[in-house]
C-alpha angles and dihedrals in degrees: 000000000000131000124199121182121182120204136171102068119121134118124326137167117247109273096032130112137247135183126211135201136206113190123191135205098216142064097213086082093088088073094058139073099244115212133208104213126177142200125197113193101289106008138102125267106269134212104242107163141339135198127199113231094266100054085241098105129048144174142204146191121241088251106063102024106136095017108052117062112189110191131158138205112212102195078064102044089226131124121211121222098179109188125200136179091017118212133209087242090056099081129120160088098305117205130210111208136185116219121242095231133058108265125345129086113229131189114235122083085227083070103064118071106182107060127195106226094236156271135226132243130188130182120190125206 
């Protein structure tokens, strides 16, 4: 079983910085692509960011290219979600997920089976 926490998130003004963190209790998630999700009051679940097991590779989504860094240090079982130049539309509830399959990230939510239960981000204008 595998346990995932976020932690990090709280108020900030539009244009600050925040940096989450995803620990795991377990080791075993050197082996995964890790993925940043997030989900604003009635709206989906979105892809924000997603790591390969290594750290190497990573992915974003359109939104917060160029202003969201997601890293991980493996010795350590966290996952890293740094967030610059905050917007308003950035807030809400952000997810840390472990992916289902040694080493790669992917994309799609239906690929990640160990869930955080959550942090929240808030970006005011």
């Amino acid at each position: 079983q595998v346990q995932l926490v976020e932690s990090g998130g709280g108020l900030v003004q539009a244009g600050g910085s925040l940096r989450l963190s995803c620990a795991a209790s377990v080791r075993t998630i050197s082996n995964y692509g890790m993925g940043w999700f997030r989900q604003a009051p009635g709206k989906e679940r979105e892809f924000v960011a997603a790591i390969n097991w290594s750290g190497g590779s990573t992915y974003y989504a359109d939104s917060v290219k160029g202003r969201f860094t997601i890293s991980r240090d493996n010795a350590k079982n966290t996952v890293y979600l740094q967030m610059s130049s905050l917007k308003p539309e950035d807030t809400a509830v952000y997810y840390c997920a472990k992916r289902k399959i040694y080493g790669s990230y992917a994309i799609g939510a239906d690929e990640y089976d160990y869930w955080g239960p959550g942090t929240q981000v808030t970006v005011s204008s």
